[in-house]
N, C-alpha and C positions, 0 to 999 in steps of 0.2 A: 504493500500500500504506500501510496506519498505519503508527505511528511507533512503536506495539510490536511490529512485523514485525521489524523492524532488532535491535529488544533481543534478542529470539529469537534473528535472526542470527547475531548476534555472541556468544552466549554459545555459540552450536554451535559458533561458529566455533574460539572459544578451547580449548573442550574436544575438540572432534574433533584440532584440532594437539598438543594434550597426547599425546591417544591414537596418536599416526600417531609422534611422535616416540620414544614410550618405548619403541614397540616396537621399533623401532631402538635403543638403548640398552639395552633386554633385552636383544636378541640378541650385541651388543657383550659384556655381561656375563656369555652360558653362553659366547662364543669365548675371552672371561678366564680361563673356570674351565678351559678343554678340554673342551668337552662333546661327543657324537660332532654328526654332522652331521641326522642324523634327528631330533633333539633340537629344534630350531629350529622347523623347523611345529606342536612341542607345547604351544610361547606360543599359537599363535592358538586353539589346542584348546582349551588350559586358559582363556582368556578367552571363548571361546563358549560353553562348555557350561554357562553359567550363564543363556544365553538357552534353552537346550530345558530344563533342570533346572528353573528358576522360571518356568517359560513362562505356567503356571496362575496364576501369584498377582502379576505384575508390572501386567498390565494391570488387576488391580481396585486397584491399589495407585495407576495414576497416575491411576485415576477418581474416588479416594479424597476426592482435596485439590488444590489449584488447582496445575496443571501447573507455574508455577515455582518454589512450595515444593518436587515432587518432584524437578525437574530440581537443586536446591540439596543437597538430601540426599542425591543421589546423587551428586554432584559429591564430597557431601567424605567419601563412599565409595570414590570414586579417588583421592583424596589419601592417605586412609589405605592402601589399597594401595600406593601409590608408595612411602609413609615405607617400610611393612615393605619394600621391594624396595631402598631404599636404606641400610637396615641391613643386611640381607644385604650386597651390593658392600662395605661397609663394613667388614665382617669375615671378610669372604672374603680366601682366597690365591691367586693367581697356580696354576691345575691344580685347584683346590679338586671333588672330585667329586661335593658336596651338592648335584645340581640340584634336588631337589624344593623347597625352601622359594624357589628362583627363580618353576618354573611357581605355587605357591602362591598367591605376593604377587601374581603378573599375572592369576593366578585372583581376586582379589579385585576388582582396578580391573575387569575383565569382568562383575563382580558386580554394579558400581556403573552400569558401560556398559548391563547389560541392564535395569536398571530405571529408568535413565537414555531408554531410545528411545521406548518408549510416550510418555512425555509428551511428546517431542521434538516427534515427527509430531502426534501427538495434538491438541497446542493449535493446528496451522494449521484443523484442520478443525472444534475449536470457536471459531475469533477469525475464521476467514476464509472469506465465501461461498463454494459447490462450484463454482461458474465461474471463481475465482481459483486454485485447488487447483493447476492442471497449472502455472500462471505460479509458483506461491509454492515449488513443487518444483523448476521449473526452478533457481530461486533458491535453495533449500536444497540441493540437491543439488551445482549448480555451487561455492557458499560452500563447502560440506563436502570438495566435490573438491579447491579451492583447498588448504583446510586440511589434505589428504589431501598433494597436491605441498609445499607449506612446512613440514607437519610432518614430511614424511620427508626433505625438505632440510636441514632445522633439524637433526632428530635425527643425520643422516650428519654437519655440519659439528660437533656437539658432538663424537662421539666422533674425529673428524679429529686426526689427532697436534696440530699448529700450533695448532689450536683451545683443545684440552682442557689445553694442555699452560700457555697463557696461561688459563683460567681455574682452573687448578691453582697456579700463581702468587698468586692471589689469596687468599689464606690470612690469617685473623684475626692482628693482630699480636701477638705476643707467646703467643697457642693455638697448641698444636698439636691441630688438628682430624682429624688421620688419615684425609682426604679427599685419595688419593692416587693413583685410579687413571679414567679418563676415564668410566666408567660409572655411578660415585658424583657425580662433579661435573656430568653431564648430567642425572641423573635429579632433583635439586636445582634445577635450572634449569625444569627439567617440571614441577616442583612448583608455582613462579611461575605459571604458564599457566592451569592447571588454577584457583588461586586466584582469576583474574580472572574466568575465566570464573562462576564461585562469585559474585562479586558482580556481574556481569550477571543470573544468576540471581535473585536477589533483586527487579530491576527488571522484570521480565517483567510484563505486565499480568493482571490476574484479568480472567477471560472472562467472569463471571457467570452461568456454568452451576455447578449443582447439584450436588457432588461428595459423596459418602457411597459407602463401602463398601458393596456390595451383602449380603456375610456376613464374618465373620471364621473361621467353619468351613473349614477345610483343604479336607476330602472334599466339600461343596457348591462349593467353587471350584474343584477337577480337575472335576466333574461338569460345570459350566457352560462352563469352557474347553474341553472334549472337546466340549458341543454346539455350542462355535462355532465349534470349527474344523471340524465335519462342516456345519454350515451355509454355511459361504465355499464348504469343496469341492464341498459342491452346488449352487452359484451358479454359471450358466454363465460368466458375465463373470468372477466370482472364481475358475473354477478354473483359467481362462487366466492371467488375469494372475498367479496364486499358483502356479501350476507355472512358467510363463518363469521369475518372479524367483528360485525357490529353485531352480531349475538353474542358473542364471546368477550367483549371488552362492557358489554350490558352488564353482564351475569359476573363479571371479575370485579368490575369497580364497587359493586353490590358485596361480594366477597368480601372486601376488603372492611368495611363496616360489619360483616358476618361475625367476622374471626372477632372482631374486639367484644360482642357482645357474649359470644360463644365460650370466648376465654372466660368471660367474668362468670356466667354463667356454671360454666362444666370442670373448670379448673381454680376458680376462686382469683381470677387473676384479676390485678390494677391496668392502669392505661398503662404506666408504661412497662410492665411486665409482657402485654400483649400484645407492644411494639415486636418484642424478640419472634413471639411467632410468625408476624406477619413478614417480617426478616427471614425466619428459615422458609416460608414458601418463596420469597421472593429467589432464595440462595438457590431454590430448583429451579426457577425459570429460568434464572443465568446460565443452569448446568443445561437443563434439553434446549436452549437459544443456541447455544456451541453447539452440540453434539447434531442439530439439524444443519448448521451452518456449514458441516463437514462431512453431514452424509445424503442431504435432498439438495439435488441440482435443481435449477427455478421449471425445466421439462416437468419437473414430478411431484411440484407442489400442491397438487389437488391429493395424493395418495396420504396428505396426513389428517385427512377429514376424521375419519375412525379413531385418530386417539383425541380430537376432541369431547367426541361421544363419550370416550372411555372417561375422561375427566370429570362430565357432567357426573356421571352416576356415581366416579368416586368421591365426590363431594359429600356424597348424601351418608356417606361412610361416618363423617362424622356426630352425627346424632350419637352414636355408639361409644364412643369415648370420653374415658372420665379421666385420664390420665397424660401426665407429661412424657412419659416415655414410649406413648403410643400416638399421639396427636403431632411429637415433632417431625416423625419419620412419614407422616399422612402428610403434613404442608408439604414437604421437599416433596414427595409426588405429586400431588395436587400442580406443585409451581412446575416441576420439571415437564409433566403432560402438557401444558398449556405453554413455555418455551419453544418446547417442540412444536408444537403445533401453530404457534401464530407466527412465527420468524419466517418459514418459509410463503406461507398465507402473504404476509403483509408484504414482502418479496415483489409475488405473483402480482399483487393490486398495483404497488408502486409499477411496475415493469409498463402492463398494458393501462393503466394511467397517464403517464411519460409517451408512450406510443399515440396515446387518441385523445389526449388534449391538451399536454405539457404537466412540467414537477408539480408546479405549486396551485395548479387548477385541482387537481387529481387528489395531493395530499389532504385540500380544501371542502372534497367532495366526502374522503374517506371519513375525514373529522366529521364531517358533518351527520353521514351515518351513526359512526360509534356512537358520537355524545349525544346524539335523539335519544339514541337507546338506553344509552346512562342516565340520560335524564327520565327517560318515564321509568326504570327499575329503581331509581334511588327512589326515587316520587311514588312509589309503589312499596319499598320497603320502609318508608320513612310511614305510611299509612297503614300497613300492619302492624309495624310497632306500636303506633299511636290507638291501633284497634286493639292491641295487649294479649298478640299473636304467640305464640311461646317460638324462640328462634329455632326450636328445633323442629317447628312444622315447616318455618321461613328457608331453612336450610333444604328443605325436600323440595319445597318449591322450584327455588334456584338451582339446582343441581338439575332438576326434569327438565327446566328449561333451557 
C-alpha cells in the first residue's frame, strides 16, 4: 500500500476513537442528569439522523474538494459539537432534567460524522486500484474496529471513579475551573483525539481527480440522489450487497445498546464494566475483517451471505447466559461472524457504486440506507424498552431479524 494509505488510516483511526469514546461519556452524562433509561439509544438516533436528513447533499459535498480538506472540516464539526456537549456537563446538576440540548450537541458531532464518511471511503477508491479495494477495507474496517474496542475502553476507563477522579485532581493552579464531575473531564480528553486526528487530516494526499460541485441547487441535488439511489437498487450486485449491509448495520447499532443493558441485567455489570464486553465483540470483528480480507476476492462477495444468517441466530444465544466466562467467548463470535461478513459486502457496494455513479454519491446512498434502518430499530428499541419489554425477549427479536 502507499504511504498515504496509512495517513488515511490513522486519521480514521483517531477520529472513529473520539467517536466510540464520547458516546460512552454521553451516556455517562444523561445517567448524571437521571435520565429515564429509553433515553440512551436516543444518542445514537440523534447522531444518525443527520446521515438520512443530509443524505442528498453530503456526497456532492465530499466530490466537491479533495477528500482531506473535507474529512478536516468535518472533523472540526465534531469538535465543535463536543465543546457544546461539554458546556452542557459543565453547567448541569446532578438530576438536571434538560436532556435535549445533551441529544442536540451529539446531534451535531453526527452532523460532522455524516459528512465526514463519504470522503472517508471515498478516497480509497479514488487513490487505490478496484483489486486492492477488499484488502484496503479489510484494513479500514479492522483499524476502525480496533478504534471501535479502545475507544469504548478509553471512554468506560474515563468515566471509571479511580480514573476520573485522578484527572479531576488535575485542576489549573490557583483557577477554579468548575470541571467537576467525570463526564466534563472525559469529554475534554475526547477533544484531544478528535484534534489529532484534524491534523492527520491535513496530510492526507490529493488524488488528482477533478473535484467540483456538480450544482449548488438544493432540488437538483434531492433529484440526483433519489436517481442514485434507484440506480444501486437496481443493480443486481448492489441491491444484495445494499440490503445485507442496511439490515445488518440496523440490527448491530441496536446491539450495541443490547449488550449494555444485557450486561447489567444477566451479569450485574456497570456502564463501564460493559464497555469491556462491547470491546471483546468489537476485538472479533477486527479478527473475521482480516481473515475475509485474505480469503474472499470482491468475485465472491455474495458467498458470505450465510454467515450472516449464522450470526443473526447466534445472537439469540445469548438469552442463555449468566456468566462471564461464557458471554466473553459469544461477543468475539458474534463480532468475528459479522467482520466476516460485512468487509467483503461493503467491498462489493463501494466497487459497483464507484462504477455507476462515482465514491462519494455511492458512499452517500449507502449511508443513507444503513442509518434509515438504524434509525427506525433504535426508534423501535428505544419503545420497547419504554413499553418494559424484558431485553431478553428484545434480544430474540433482533437476532430473527
Amino acid at each position: 500500500m502507499p504511504f498515504g494509505f496509512y495517513i488515511i488510516m490513522a486519521a480514521q483511526f483517531f477520529s472513529s476513537l473520539a467517536d466510540n469514546a464520547l458516546l460512552v461519556a454521553s451516556i455517562a452524562l444523561l445517567i448524571q442528569m437521571a435520565a429515564p433509561e429509553w433515553m440512551t439509544p436516543l444518542l445514537k438516533f440523534f447522531f444518525t439522523v443527520s446521515y438520512v436528513a443530509f443524505a442528498a447533499f453530503v456526497g456532492a459535498f465530499a466530490d466537491s474538494m479533495p477528500k482531506g480538506r473535507v474529512m478536516f472540516i468535518t472533523n472540526m464539526v465534531k469538535i465543535a459539537g463536543c465543546l457544546m456537549l461539554f458546556f452542557i456537563a459543565w453547567i448541569a446538576t446532578p438530576g438536571d432534567s434538560s436532556y435535549g440540548p445533551v441529544l442536540f450537541a451529539y446531534g451535531i458531532v453526527g452532523l460532522g460524522a455524516a459528512a465526514y464518511s463519504p470522503a472517508k471511503y471515498g478516497i480509497l477508491t479514488e487513490y487505490l486500484p478496484h483489486h486492492k479495494l477488499v484488502v484496503a477495507n479489510g484494513w479500514i474496517e479492522g483499524l476502525t474496529v480496533l478504534s471501535i474496542i479502545i475507544g469504548t475502553l478509553f471512554g468506560g476507563a474515563l468515566i471509571d471513579p479511580v480514573v476520573s477522579e485522578r484527572l479531576l485532581s488535575l485542576d489549573v493552579p490557583r483557577i477554579d475551573t468548575g470541571i467537576d464531575s467525570p463526564p466534563e473531564a472525559a469529554i475534554l480528553v475526547i477533544i484531544v483525539f478528535y484534534a489529532i486526528a484534524a491534523v492527520f487530516n491535513l496530510y492526507i494526499p490529493n488524488t488528482g481527480v477533478d473535484h467540483r460541485a456538480p450544482s449548488k441547487n438544493p432540488l437538483f441535488l434531492i433529484q440526483e440522489f433519489s436517481h442514485c439511489v434507484k440506480l444501486l437498487w437496481s443493480d443486481k450486485l448492489g441491491q444484495i450487497s445494499l440490503a445485507t449491509t442496511t439490515l445488518f448495520w440496523g440490527a448491530g447499532a441496536t446491539l450495541q445498546f443490547i449488550v449494555i443493558k444485557w450486561a447489567a441485567v444477566a451479569l450485574g455489570y456497570t456502564l463501564s464494566q460493559a464497555t469491556m464486553l462491547q470491546g471483546t465483540c468489537a476485538a472479533g470483528i477486527a479478527a473475521g475483517a482480516v481473515i475475509a480480507a485474505r480469503l474472499i476476492p470482491l468475485n465472491r462477495a455474495v458467498n458470505v451471505v450465510p454467515v450472516g444468517i449464522a450470526m443473526g441466530v447466534i445472537v439469540i444465544v445469548m438469552i442463555f447466559v449468566r456468566s462471564l466466562a461464557v458471554a466473553t467467548p459469544l461477543m468475539v463470535l458474534i463480532g468475528a461472524l459479522a467482520g466476516f461478513f460485512v468487509v467483503p459486502m461493503n467491498a462489493l457496494l463501494q466497487h459497483r457504486g464507484h462504477i455507476l455513479m462515482g465514491a462519494g454519491h455511492s458512499i452517500a446512498v449507502q449511508n443513507f440506507n444503513e442509518n434509515l434502518s438504524i434509525l427506525v430499530m433504535l426508534g423501535v428499541y428505544s419503545l420497547l424498552i419504554w413499553l418494559d419489554f424484558s431485553i431478553h425477549t428484545v434480544i430474540v427479536l433482533v437476532g430473527l431479524f
